[in-house]
Structures are given as C-alpha cells and as structure tokens.
C-alpha positions as a printed Julia matrix, in Angstrom:
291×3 Matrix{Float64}:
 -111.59  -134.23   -67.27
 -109.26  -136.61   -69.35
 -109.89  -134.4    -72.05
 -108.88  -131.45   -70.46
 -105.41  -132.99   -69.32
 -104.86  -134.36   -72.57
 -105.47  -130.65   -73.62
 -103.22  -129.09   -70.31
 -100.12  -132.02   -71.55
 -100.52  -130.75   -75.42
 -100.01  -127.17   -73.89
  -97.04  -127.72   -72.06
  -95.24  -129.87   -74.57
  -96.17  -127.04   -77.35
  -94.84  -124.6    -75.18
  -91.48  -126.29   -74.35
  -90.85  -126.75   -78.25
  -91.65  -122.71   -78.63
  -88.64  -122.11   -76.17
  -86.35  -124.55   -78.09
  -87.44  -123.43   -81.67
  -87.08  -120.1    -80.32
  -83.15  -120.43   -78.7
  -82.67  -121.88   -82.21
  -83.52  -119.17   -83.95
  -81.43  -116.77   -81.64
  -78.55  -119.37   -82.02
  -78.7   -119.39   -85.62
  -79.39  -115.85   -85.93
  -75.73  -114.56   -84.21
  -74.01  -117.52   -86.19
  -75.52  -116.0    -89.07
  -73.98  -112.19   -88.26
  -70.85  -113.86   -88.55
  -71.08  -115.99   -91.65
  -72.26  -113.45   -93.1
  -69.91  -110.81   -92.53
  -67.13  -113.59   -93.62
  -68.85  -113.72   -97.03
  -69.33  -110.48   -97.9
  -65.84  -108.89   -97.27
  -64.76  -112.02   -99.66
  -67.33  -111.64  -102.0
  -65.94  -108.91  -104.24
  -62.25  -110.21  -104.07
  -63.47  -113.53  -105.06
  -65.37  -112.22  -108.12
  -62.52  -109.54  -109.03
  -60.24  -112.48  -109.51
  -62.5   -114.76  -110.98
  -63.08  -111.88  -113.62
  -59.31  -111.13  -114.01
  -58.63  -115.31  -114.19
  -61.09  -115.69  -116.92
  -59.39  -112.92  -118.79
  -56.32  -113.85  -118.51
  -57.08  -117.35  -119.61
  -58.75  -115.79  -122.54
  -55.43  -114.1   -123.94
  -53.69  -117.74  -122.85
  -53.13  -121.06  -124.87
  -52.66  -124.74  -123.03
  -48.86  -124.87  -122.86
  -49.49  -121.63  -120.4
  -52.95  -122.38  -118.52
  -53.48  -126.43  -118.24
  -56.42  -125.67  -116.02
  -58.35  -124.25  -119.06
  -57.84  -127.33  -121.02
  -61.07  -127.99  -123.04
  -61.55  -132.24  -123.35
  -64.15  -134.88  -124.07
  -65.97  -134.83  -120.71
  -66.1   -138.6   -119.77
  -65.31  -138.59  -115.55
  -66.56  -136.14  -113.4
  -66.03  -134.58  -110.07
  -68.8   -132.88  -107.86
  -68.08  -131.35  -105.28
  -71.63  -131.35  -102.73
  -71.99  -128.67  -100.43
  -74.35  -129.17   -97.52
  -74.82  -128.94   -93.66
  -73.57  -130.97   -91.06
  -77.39  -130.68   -89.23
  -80.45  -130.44   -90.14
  -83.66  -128.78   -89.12
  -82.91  -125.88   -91.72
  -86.0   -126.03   -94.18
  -85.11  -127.4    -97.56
  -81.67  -126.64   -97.67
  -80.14  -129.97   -97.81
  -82.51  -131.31  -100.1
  -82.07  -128.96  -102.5
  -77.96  -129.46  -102.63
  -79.82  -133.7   -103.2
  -82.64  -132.68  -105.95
  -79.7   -130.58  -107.96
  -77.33  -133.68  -107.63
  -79.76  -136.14  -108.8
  -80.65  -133.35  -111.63
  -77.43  -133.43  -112.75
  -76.84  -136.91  -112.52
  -79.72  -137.92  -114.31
  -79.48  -135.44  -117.14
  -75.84  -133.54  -117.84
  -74.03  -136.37  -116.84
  -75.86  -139.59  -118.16
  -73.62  -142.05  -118.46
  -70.65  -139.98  -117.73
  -68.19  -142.04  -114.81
  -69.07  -139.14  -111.75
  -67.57  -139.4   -108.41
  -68.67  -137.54  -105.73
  -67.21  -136.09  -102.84
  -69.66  -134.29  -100.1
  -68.98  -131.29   -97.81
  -71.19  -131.88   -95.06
  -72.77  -134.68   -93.24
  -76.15  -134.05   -94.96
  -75.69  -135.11   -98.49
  -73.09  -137.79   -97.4
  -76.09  -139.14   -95.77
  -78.03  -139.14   -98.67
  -75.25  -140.35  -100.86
  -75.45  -144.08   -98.03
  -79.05  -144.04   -97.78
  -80.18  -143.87  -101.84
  -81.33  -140.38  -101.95
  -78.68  -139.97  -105.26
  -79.71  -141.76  -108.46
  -77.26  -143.81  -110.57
  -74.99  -143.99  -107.6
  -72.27  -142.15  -108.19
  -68.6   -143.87  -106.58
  -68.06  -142.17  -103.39
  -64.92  -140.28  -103.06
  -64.95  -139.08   -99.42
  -66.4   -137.22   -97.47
  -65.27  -133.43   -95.26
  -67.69  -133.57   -92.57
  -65.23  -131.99   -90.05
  -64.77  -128.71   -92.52
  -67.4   -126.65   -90.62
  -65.71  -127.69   -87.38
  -62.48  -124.94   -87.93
  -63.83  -123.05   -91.72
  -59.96  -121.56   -93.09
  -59.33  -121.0    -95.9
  -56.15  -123.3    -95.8
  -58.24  -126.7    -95.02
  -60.65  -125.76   -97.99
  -57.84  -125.09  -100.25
  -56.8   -129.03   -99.8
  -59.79  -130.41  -101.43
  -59.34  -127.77  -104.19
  -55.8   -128.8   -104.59
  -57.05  -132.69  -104.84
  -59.65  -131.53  -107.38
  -56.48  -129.67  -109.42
  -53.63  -132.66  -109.3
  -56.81  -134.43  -110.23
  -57.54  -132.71  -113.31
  -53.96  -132.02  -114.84
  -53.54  -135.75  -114.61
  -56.4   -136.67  -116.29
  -58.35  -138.14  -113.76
  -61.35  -135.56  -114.33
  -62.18  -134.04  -117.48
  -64.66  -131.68  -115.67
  -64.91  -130.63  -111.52
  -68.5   -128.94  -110.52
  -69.46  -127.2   -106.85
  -73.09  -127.62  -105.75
  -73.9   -124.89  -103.0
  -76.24  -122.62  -101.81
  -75.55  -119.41  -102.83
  -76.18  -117.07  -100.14
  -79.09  -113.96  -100.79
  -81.02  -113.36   -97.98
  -82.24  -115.12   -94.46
  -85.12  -116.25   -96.22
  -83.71  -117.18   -99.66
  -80.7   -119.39  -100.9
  -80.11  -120.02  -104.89
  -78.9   -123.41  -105.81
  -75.88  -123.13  -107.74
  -74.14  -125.13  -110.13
  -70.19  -123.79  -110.63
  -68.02  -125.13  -112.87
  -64.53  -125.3   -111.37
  -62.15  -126.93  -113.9
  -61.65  -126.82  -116.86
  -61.58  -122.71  -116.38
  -64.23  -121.01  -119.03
  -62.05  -117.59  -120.39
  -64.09  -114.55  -120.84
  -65.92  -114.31  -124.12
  -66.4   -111.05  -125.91
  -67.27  -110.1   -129.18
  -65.08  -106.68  -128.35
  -61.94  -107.39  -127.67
  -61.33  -104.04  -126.02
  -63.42  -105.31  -122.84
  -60.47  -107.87  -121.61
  -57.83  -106.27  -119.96
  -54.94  -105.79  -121.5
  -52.26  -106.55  -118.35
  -48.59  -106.0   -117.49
  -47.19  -108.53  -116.11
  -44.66  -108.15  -113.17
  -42.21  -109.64  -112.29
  -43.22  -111.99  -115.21
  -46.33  -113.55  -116.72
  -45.3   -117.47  -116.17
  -44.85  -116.57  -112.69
  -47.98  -114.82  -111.49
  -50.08  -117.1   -113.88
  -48.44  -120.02  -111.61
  -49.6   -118.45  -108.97
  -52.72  -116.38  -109.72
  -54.77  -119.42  -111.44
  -54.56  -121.94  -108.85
  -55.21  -119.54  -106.34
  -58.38  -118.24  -107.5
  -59.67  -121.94  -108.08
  -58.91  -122.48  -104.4
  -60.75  -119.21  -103.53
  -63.62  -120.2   -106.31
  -64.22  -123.07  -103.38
  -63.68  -121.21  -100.42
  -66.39  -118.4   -101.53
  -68.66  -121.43  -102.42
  -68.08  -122.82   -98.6
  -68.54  -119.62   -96.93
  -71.55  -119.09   -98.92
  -73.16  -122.37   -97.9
  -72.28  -121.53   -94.47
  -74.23  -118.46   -94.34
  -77.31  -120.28   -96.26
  -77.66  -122.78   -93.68
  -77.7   -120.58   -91.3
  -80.13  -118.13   -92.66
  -82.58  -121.31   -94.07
  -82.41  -122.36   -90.01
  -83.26  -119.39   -88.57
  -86.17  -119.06   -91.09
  -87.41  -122.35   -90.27
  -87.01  -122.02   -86.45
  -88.97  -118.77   -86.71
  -91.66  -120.35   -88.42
  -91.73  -122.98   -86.52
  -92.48  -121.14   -83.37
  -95.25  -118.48   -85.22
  -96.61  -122.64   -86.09
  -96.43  -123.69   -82.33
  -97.32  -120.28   -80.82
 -100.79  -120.69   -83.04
 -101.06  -124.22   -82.21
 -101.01  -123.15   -78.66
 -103.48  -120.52   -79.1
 -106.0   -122.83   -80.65
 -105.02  -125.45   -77.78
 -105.54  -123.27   -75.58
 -108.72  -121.95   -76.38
 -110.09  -125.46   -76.81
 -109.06  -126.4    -73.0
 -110.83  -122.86   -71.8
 -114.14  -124.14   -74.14
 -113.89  -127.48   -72.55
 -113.31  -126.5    -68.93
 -116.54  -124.25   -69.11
 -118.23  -127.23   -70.53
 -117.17  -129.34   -67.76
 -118.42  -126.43   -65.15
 -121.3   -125.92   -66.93
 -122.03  -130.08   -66.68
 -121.18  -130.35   -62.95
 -123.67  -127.01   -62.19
 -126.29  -128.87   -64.02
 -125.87  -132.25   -62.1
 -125.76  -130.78   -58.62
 -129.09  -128.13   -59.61
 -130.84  -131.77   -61.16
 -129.67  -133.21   -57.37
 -131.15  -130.73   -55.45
 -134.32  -130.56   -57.41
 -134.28  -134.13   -56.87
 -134.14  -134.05   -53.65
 -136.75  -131.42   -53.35
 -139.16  -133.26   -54.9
C-alpha cells in the first residue's frame, strides 16, 4: 500500500504542474498576440528604411555619413538580447552559444564589451557562461518592464556617441529573430559602422530628392533608423520569448499529461495486485480454517 501512495502523491503533484504549465502557456500565448502584432506593423517600416539608409549611404562619403565610417576593428560593442525569465526552451542559451561563438572566433583578441538586454545573459555574463570574459558594460534588465521605443533609443544613442568618438570601431545586436511560435533564428546584426548597398547596377539605388535639403534629413534619417535597427531587434526578441515559452509550456504539459497516464495506469495495475493479494490471503484463511 506504500507503493500505491507513493503512486496516488506522484499523481497529484504531476497533475498540479499540468495546471501551472498549462496557465503558462495561456499566459504566454495572449502576451504573444500582442508582441506580435507590435512587430509586424514595424517590420516593413523598419526594413524600408534600413533599405533606403543603406542606399543613401552608398551615394555618401565620410564628411556626410560618420556612421558608415569603415576602420581597423580593434574594440567592440555587443549588444545581448535575452529574457528577463526563463522556462522558455533554449532561447536564452542560444543568445549565450552565439556570444561565446563570436567571442571565440570573429573577435579573438579584439577588446569587446558587452552590454546585455535582459536578465538572462547578464546572468550568464556573472556566472562564466561567456568565454574570454568580455568587460561588462551594463546591463537593461528593466527594458521589458515599459518596451517604447524612446527608452530603447537611449542605448542606441550610447552605442552612436560611442562610435563617432572612437570608442567602438564596430557595434553588433544578438537577438532572436522572430518566425514562428515554434521557431526563433539567432541573429547576428551589425549596427555601426552602416554597410551601404552594393550593386553591380547602379540603376538599382535610388536616385533621391532631397527636401528641404540633403544635410538635414541625412542628420536626421541615419540616426533614426539605427535607433529603429534596435528597437525592431527588441520587439523581435520579445515576441521570440514569448513564442519559445509557450512552446515549451505546451510540451511540457503533453510530457506531464503522459507521465500521468503511465502513473496512472501503474497505480490501477498495482491496486488490482494488492486486491488480488488480500482475496488470496483471506480464501488461504478460510481454507485454513476449514481444514
């Protein structure tokens, strides 16, 4: 009978992770509606102008665009993307394995500093998880807290002064590009310097009228894409975590749900074995007592 209420306790504690794992999923699944309707209205605009920029900088030498400014790379900025929680899968760990990628090959002996979006790869910036141990910048564990577009744009702004002065030679956004509940791609964006569009046919970049006058809109078109470039990669990461949790969460209950099946079919085979046993002591008793 211990057996069987070892069995019984399994059951129940299976049961009352199914209802958790399950209100996670549902959780994740409306937070997801809304991340990802944020990402796809930007989506286009955010590509449009990151498709105008790079023409523009194309047609553009350094005394116009400093942001395109091509030098020896020797310090680095990356910029990690994660989640503030966990229980989403491998999402986290990816944003780590790419790092450490990076780290290890790209930038091999380059000075890299490293400032983390989320409390995830923070945490595995102070616990080791990041080879050659890149200097810690900071980290913007509070972003998720109120996502704008105006308290993203001040970390894109740092990584801008930072690069016109010299401090950087090259700024790089790890994130989780968002495709579908069940899939998120890794991504590895270059930020600064800007790369211009290159075409062997000069006829495919635009050929644009500026208005009121070039100096102007450049001043202002340039830095606001690079602040967008960010913002699309935030949004984007926000919708991947919440699309990698609700996959996990609804795997995780299918898991438990057949792990209660199987318990629960062992606890039914071992209560008739237990009947069974007690019918055969009390026939051997009364035979006994027959006899």
């Amino acid at each position: 009978m211990a057996n069987l209420k070892e069995i019984k306790n399994r059951i129940t504690s299976i049961s009352s992770t199914m209802q958790i794992t399950q209100a996670m999923k549902l959780v994740s699944a409306a937070k997801l509606k809304r991340a990802l309707d944020a990402i796809t209205q930007l989506r286009p605009y955010a590509n449009k102008i990151q498709e105008i920029l790079g023409n523009v900088s194309a047609t553009l030498d350094l005394s116009e665009n400093r942001y395109a400014e091509q030098r020896e790379v020797e310090s680095v900025l990356i910029i990690g993307v994660s989640s503030n929680r966990g229980l989403c899968g491998g999402f986290n760990n990816n944003i780590t394995k790419k790092i450490n990628e990076l780290l290890a090959n790209d930038l091999k002996g380059k000075k890299v500093e490293l400032l983390t979006i989320g409390k995830k790869v923070n945490d595995a910036f102070k616990n080791g998880g990041l080879v050659n141990r890149p200097e810690h910048l900071g980290e913007a564990t509070s972003l998720f807290d109120d996502l704008t577009f105006e308290h993203t744009a001040e970390y894109a702004q740092y990584a801008m002064d930072s690069f016109i002065e010299g401090k950087y030679d090259k700024v790089v956004v790890v994130y989780n590009e968002f495709k579908n509940a069940a899939v998120q791609i890794v991504r590895e964006q270059q930020l600064l310097p800007i790369v211009p569009t290159v075409s062997e046919d000069e006829s495919e970049i635009g050929d644009y009228i500026f208005e009121p006058s070039k100096e102007e809109i450049i001043s202002e078109i340039i830095p606001k894409s690079l602040k967008l470039q960010l913002f699309k990669a935030v949004l984007d990461s926000n919708a991947s975590e919440h699309g990698a949790r609700m996959t996990a969460m609804h795997k995780a209950t299918d898991n438990a749900s057949e792990l209660q099946r199987e318990l629960t079919l062992a606890y039914n085979k071992a209560r008739q074995a237990a009947i069974t046993n007690e019918i055969l002591e009390i026939v051997g008793g009364a035979e006994a007592l027959n006899a």
